[in-house]
C-alpha positions in Angstrom: 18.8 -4.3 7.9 16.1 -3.5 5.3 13.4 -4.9 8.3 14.8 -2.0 10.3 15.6 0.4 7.6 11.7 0.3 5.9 10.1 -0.2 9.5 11.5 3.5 10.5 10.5 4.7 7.3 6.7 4.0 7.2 6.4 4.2 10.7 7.9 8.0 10.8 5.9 8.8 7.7 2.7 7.7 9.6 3.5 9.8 12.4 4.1 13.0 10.8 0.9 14.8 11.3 -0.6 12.4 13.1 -2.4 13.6 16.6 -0.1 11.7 18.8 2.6 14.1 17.4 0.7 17.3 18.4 -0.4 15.7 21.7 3.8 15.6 22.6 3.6 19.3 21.6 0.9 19.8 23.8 2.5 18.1 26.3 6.2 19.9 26.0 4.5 23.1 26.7 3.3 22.2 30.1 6.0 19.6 31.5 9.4 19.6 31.8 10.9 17.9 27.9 12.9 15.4 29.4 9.9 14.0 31.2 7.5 14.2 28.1 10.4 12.1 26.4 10.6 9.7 28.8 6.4 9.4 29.0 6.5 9.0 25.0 9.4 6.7 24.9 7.3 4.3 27.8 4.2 4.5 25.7 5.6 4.0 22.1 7.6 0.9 23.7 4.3 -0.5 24.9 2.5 0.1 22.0 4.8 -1.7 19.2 6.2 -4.4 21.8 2.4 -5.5 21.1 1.8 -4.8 17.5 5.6 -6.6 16.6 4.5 -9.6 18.6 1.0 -9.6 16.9 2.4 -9.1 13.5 5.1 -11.7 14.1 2.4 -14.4 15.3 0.9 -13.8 11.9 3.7 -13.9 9.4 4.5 -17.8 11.2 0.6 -18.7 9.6 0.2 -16.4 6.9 2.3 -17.4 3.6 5.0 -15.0 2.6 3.1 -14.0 -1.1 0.2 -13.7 0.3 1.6 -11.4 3.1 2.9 -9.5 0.6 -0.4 -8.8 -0.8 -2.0 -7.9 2.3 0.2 -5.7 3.3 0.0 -3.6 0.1 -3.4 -3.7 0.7 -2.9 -2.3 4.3 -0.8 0.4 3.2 -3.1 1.3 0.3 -5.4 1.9 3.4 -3.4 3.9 5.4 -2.6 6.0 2.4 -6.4 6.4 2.2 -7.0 6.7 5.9 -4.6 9.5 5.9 -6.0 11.6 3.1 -9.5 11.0 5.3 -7.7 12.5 8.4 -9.0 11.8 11.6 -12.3 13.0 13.0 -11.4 12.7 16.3 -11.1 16.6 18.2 -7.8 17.2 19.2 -6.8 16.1 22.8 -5.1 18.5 24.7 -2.8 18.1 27.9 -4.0 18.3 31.4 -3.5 18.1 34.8 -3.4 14.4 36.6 -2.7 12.9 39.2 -0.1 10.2 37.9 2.3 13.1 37.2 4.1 13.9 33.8 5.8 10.8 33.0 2.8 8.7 33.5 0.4 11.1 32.2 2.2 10.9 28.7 2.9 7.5 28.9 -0.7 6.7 29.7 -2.1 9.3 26.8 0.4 8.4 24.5 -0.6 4.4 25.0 -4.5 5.2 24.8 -3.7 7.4 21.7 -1.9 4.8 19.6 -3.8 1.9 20.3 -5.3 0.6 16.6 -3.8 4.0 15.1 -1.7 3.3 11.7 1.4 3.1 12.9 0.5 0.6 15.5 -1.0 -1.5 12.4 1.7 -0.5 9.8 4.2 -2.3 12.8 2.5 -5.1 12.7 2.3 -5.0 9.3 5.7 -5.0 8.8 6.5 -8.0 11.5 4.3 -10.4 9.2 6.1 -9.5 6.3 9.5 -9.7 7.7 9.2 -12.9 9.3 11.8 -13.3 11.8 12.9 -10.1 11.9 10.7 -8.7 15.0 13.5 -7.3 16.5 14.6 -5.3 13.9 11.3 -4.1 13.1 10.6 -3.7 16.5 13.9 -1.3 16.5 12.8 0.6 13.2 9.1 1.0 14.6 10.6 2.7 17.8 13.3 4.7 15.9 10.7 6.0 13.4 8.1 7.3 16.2 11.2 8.5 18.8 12.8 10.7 15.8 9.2 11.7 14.4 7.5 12.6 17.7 10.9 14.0 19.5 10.1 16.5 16.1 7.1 17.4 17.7 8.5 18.5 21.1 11.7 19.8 19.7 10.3 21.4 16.5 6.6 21.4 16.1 5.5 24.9 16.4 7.7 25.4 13.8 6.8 22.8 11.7 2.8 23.7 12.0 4.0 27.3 11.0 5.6 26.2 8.4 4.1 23.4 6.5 0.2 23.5 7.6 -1.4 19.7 8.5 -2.9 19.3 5.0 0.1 19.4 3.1 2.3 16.7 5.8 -1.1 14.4 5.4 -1.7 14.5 2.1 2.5 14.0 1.5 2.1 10.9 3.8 -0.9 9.4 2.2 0.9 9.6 -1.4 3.8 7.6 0.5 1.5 5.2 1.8 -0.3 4.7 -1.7 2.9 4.8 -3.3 4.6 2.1 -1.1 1.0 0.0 -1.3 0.8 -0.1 -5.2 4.3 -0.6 -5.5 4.2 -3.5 -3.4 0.8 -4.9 -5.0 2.6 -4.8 -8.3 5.7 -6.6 -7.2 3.9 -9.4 -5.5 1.1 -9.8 -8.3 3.8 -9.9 -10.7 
């Protein structure tokens, strides 16, 4: 349960903000929700079905303590690749010939590949060894519940709480969670 339970949490917390999130929103005001959904759902399944079985692959060579260390240091980094932002332009939705569903899917795949949540999945199979499953379950829940936000809410979230506050709020998570986590396994 805690494999599942922190897995959703630092996976949602990465996503907050992050581009995939305003891609959905781009993407619920052209297509149908329900579609958009179901493209996102595809494409977040893909995604962390490969960063679990990476991240599980490592924890069976990589020593627990020393897991433990590198995974503070990864979230250090995240906390600090948040608070850097992403230099990227923002994508925008449009027409293709694959249709909605695939169109997301595809976009959503392409825009999560080696992004932080992808890594902080993989992360967190290493250092739950034998748990993929459940942090395979926490690392869906936490993108479905933070990107379903997006299409459901997001136009009143970006009203609301502009994208420097939510990213600088997730990086002090991340560097919280890291330096917590390099104090508990140096200690």
């Amino acid at each position: 349960m805690e494999a599942l339970l922190a897995s959703f949490l630092v996976v949602f917390l990465a996503e907050m903000g992050d581009k995939t999130q305003f891609l959905v929103m781009a993407f619920a005001g052209k297509y149908d929700w329900k579609q958009v959904f179901a493209g996102m759902s595809l494409g977040i399944l893909v995604v962390h079905l490969l960063a679990v079985a990476l991240g599980s692959l490592a924890g069976e060579f990589i020593p627990a303590s020393l897991m433990g260390i590198l995974a503070s240091i990864i979230f250090i980094g995240f906390g600090v690749w948040t608070l850097r932002g992403d230099d990227e332009e923002e994508e925008e939705a449009h027409d293709s010939r694959f249709g909605p569903l695939l169109t997301v899917a595809m976009t959503f795949i392409v825009g999560e590949m080696g992004d932080k949540t992808q890594f902080a999945a993989m992360t967190m199979a290493a250092q739950y060894e034998g748990a993929w499953l459940a942090v395979l379950l926490g690392a869906l829940l936490g993108m479905l519940v933070a990107d379903s936000l997006g299409i459901l809410a997001g136009a009143l979230l970006h009203r609301r709480l502009p994208a420097r506050q939510m990213r600088l709020l997730s990086a002090g998570i991340f560097l919280l969670f890291g330096v917590a986590g390099l104090v508990k396994s140096l200690l």
